[in-house]
C-alpha positions as CSV (number, residue, x, y, z in Angstrom):
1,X,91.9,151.5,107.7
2,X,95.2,153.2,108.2
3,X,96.5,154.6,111.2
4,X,96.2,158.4,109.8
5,X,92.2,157.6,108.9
6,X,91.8,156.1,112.3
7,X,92.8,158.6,113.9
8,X,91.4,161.5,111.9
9,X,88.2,159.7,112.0
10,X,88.6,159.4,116.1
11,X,89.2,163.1,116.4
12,X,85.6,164.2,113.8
13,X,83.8,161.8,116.5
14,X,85.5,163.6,119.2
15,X,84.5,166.9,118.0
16,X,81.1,165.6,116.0
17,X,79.5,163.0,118.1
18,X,78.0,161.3,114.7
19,X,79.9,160.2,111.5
20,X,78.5,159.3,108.0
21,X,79.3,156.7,106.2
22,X,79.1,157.3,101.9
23,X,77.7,154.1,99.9
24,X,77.3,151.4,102.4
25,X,74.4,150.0,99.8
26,X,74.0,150.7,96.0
27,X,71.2,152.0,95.1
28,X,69.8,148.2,93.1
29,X,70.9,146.8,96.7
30,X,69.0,149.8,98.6
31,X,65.4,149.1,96.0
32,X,65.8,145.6,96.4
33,X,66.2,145.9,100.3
34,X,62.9,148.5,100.1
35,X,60.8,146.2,98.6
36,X,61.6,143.4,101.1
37,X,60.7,145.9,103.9
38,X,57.7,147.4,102.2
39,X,56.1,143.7,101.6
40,X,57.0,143.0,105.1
41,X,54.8,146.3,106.2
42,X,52.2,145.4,103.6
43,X,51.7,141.6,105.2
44,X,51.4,143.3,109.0
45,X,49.2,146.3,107.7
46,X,46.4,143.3,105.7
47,X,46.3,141.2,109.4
48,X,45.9,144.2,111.2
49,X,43.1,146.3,109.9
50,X,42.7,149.8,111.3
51,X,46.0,149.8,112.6
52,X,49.2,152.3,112.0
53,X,52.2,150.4,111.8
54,X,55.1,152.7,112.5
55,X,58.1,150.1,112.6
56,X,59.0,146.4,112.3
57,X,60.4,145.3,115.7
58,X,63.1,143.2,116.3
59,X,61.6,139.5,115.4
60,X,59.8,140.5,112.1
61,X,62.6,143.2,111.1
62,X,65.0,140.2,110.9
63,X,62.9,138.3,109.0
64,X,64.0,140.5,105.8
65,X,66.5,139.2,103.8
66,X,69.9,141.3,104.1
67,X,68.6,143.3,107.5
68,X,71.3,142.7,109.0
69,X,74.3,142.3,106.7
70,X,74.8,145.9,106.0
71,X,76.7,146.1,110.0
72,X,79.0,143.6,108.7
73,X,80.4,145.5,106.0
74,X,84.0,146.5,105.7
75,X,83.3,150.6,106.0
76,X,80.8,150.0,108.7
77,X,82.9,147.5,110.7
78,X,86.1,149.4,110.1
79,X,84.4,153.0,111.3
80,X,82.9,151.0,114.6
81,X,86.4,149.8,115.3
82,X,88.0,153.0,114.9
83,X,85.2,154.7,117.3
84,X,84.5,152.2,119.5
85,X,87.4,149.3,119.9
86,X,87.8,146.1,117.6
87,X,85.7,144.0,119.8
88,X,82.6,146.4,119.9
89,X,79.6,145.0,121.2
90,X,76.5,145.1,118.6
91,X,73.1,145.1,120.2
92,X,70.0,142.5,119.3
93,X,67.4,145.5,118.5
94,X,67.4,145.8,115.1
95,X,64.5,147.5,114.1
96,X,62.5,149.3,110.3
97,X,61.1,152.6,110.9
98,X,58.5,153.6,108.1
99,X,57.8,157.6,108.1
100,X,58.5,157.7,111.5
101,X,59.2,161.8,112.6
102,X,59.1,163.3,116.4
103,X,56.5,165.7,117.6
104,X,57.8,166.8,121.1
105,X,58.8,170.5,121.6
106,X,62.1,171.3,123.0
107,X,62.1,174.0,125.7
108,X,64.3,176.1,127.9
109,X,63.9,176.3,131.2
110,X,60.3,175.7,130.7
111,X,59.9,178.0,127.4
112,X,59.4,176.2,124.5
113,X,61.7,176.7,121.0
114,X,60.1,177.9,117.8
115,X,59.1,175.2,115.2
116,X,61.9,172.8,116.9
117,X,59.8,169.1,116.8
118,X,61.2,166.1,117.7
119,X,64.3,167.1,119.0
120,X,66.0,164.4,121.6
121,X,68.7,162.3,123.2
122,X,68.4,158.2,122.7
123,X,69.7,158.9,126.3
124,X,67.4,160.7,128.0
125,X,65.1,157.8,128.8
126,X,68.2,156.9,131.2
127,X,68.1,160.1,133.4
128,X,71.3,161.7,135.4
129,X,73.7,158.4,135.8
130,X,77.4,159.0,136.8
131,X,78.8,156.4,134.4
132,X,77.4,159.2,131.5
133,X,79.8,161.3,132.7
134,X,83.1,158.7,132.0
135,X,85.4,159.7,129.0
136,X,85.0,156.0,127.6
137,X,81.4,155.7,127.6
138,X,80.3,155.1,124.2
139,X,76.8,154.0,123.2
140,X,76.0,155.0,119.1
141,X,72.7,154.7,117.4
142,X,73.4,153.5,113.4
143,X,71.0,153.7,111.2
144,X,70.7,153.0,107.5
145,X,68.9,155.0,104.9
146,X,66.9,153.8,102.2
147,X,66.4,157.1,100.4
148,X,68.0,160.4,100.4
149,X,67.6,163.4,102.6
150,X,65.9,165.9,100.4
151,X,64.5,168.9,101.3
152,X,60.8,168.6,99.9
153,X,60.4,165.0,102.3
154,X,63.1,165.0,104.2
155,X,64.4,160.9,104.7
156,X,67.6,161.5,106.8
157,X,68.2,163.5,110.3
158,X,69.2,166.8,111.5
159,X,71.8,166.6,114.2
160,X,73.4,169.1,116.6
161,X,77.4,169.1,115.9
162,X,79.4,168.3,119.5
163,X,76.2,168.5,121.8
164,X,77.3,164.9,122.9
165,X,80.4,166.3,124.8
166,X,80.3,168.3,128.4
167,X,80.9,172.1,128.3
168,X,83.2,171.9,130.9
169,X,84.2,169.9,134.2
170,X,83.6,171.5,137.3
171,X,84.0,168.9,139.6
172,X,80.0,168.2,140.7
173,X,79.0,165.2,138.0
174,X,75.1,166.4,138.4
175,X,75.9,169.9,138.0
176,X,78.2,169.0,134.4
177,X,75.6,166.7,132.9
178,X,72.9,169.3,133.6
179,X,75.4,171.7,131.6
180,X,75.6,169.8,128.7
181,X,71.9,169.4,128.5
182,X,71.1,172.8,128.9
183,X,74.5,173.6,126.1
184,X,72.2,171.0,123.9
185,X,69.0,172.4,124.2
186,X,70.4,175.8,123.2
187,X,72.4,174.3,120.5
188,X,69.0,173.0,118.6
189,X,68.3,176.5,118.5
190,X,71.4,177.9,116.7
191,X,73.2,175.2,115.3
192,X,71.4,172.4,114.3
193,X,71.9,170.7,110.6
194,X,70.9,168.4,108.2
195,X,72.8,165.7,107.6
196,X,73.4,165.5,103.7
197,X,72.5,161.5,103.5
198,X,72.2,160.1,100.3
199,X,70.2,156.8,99.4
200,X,72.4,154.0,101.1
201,X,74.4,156.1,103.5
202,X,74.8,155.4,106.9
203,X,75.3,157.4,110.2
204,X,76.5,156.6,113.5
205,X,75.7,158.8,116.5
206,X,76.6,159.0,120.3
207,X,73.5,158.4,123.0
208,X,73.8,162.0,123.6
209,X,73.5,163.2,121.1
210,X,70.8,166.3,120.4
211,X,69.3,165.0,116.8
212,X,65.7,164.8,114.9
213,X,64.0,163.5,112.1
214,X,64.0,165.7,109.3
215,X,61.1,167.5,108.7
216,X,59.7,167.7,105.2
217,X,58.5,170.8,103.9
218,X,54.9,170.2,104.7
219,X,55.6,169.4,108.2
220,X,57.3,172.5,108.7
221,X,54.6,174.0,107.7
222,X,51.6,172.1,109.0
223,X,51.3,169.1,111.0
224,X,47.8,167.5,111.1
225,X,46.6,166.5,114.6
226,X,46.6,162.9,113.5
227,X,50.1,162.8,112.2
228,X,51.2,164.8,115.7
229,X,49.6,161.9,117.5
230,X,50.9,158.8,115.5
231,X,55.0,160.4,115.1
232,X,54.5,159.6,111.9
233,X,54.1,161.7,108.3
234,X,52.1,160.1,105.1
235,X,54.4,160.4,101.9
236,X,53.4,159.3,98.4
237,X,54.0,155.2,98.0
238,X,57.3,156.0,96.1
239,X,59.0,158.4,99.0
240,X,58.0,156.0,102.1
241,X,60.7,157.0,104.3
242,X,62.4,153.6,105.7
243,X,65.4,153.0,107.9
244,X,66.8,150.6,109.8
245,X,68.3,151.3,113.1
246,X,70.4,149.6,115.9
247,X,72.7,150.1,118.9
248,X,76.0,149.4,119.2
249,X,78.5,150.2,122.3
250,X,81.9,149.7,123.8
251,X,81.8,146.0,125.5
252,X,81.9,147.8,128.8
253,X,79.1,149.5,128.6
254,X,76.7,146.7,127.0
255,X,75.2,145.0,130.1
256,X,74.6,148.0,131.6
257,X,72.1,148.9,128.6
258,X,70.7,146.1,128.6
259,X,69.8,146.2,131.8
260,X,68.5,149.5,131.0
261,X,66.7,148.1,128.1
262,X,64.4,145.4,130.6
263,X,63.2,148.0,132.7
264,X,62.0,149.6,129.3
265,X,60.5,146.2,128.7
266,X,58.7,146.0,132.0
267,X,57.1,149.3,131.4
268,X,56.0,148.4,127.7
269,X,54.4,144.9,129.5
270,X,52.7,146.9,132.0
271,X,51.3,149.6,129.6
272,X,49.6,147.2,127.1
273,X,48.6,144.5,129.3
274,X,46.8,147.5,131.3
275,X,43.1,146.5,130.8
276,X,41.8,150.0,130.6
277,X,44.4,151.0,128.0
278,X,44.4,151.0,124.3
279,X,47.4,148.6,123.5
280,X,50.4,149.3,122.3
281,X,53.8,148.5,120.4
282,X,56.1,145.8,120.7
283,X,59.4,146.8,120.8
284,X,61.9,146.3,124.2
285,X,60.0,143.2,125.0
286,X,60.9,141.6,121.3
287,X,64.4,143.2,121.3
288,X,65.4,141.7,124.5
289,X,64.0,138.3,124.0
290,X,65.3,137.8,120.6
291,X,69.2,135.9,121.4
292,X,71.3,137.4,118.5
293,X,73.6,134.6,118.3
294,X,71.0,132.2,117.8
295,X,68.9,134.1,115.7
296,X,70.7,135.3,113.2
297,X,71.1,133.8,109.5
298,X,74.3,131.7,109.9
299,X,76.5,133.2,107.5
300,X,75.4,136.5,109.6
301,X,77.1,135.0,112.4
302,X,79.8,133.9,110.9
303,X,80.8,136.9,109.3
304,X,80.6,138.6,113.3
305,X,82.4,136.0,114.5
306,X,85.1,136.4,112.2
307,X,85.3,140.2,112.1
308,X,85.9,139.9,116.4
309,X,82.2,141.5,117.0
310,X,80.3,140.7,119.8
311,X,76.2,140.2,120.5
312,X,74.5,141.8,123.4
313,X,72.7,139.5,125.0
314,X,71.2,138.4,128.2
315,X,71.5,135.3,130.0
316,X,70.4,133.3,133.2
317,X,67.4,134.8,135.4
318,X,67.7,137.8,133.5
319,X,67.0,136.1,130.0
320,X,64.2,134.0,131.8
321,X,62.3,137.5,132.8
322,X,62.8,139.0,129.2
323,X,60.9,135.7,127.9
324,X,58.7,136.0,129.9
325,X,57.2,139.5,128.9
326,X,57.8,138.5,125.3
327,X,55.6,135.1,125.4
328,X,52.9,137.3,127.8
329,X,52.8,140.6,125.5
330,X,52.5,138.3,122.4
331,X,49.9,136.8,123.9
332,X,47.8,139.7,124.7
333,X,46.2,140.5,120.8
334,X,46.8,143.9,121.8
335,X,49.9,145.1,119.8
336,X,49.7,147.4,117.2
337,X,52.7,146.3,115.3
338,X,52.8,142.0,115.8
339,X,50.9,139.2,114.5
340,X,51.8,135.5,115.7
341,X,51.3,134.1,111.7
342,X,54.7,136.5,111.1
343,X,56.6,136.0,114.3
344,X,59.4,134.0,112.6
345,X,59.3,131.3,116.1
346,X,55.8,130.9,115.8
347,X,55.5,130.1,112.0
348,X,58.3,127.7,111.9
349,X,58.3,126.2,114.9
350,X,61.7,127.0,115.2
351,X,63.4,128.1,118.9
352,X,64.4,131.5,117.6
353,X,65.2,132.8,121.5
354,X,67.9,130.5,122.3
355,X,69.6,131.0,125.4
């Protein structure tokens, strides 16, 4: 990428807080990839009966041929660089959503916005930190779409342009960050749009954000209770909606989310292994436990290694914990979305979680 495009690209971020990415796949590579995922979903949906599975998480997504190698491509790699730095820092928590959509209701000061569902920021789980607040912080969701973003079943998101940056600076970091999210909130109002994603396109987008699932036309209009419960939308077999997302941040900011990340994990152990409870889904546990660099297909790794990218990853006392809650939640038969016969370790005897 030339010094002109790296720059221009720098400044849409600036402004934008997302940027799309044309062609990443062809569309034989993008049906080939689909039916991968969609035999993956099919194998977890026959060994759990009566279950709703909404995503792959980490272990099994990874067990799909060529899950991975769309991040190491040249426009991908090239965009990260020009938005991040050349030795970004790509996080282990690959994961396959399948006609996943959010239900939540964005409100005001406590009045809620018309027919605005699933509106959010992949930061918001973090609450008021003063390190949000630094120029340089840089945390970006990618994800990769598998068809396009058409109006009648949506596929893609809808973002809210610039709602990533602060208003203004007044001095009082609290006071600015509650700014912005009350800026964002209003912006979902009057100026959210859909992203024009076409089968194979990909989109990067800052931690902060305001953004949602595309609704389809029926779910603008009706949402059955069920589908409200389960954040997920039935589609005819040949419009399954399936995307594959991961994190990626400036190298300074990496550990920090990770460390985020286990306390996420902790919660998820605690909420399934709760005997009066119902279950629930593996996903922080599995993502953290799952060592990238040791994981990964090798010429995966090469490829990264070559290209200057580095792996989020956890190490020492803090790697020990994260196994820990893996091997215990795994254990518990009470995931809605695992099955020891298709954790990848499991099955092959292999030490996928090296350390």
């Amino acid at each position: 990428m030339i010094a002109g495009q790296t720059e221009a690209l720098q400044r849409q971020f600036e402004r934008d807080g997302y940027t799309l990415i044309r062609g990443v796949l062809s569309p034989a590579e993008c049906q080939a990839l689909r039916e991968r995922i969609l035999a993956a979903f099919e194998r977890l949906d026959t060994r759990l009966p009566g279950r709703v599975v909404r995503y792959l998480p980490t272990s099994l997504a990874s067990d799909v041929e060529g899950a991975w190698e769309w991040l190491l491509r040249e426009p991908v790699v090239e965009t990260l660089r020009a938005i991040l730095e050349p030795a970004y820092t790509l996080m282990p928590d690959l994961h396959i959503q399948r006609n996943m959509f959010g239900t939540n209701r964005v409100d005001v000061k406590g009045i809620p916005l018309p027919r605005r569902w699933g509106w959010h920021q992949d930061a918001c789980s973090e609450g008021f930190r003063p390190l949000h607040l630094e120029p340089a912080y840089r945390v970006l969701k990618g994800g990769l779409y598998l068809q396009d973003n058409d109006p009648e079943f949506g596929g893609g998101i809808d973002v809210v342009p610039g709602s990533h940056r602060l208003p203004l600076r007044t001095g009082d970091a609290r006071r600015d960050w509650n700014l912005r999210q009350l800026a964002g909130r209003l912006g979902v109002l009057w100026n959210a749009q859909r992203v024009p994603i076409r089968q194979g396109d990909a989109v990067f987008f800052h931690s902060f954000l305001w953004h949602s699932s595309t609704l389809s036309v029926r779910q603008r209009r009706r949402l059955t209770e069920a589908e409200q419960g389960l954040h997920m939308f039935q589609t005819p077999p040949e419009k399954t909606k399936l995307t594959l997302y991961v994190n990626v941040s400036r190298s300074a900011y990496a550990d920090y989310f990770l460390r985020h990340c286990l306390g996420r994990a902790q919660a998820e152990h605690a909420e399934v292994s709760r005997p009066s409870g119902a279950g629930g889904e593996l996903f922080f546990c599995d993502t953290l436990a799952f060592h990238a660099t040791g994981a990964l297909p090798p010429a995966v790794r090469e490829a990264a290694s070559r290209a200057g990218i580095r792996w989020g990853s956890l190490a020492g006392e803090v790697l020990r914990e994260a196994r820990r809650l893996r091997d215990e939640i795994t254990a518990t038969g009470r995931l809605w979305n695992y099955h020891p016969e298709l954790d990848p370790a499991r099955r092959t005897g292999a030490v996928v979680m090296s350390g």
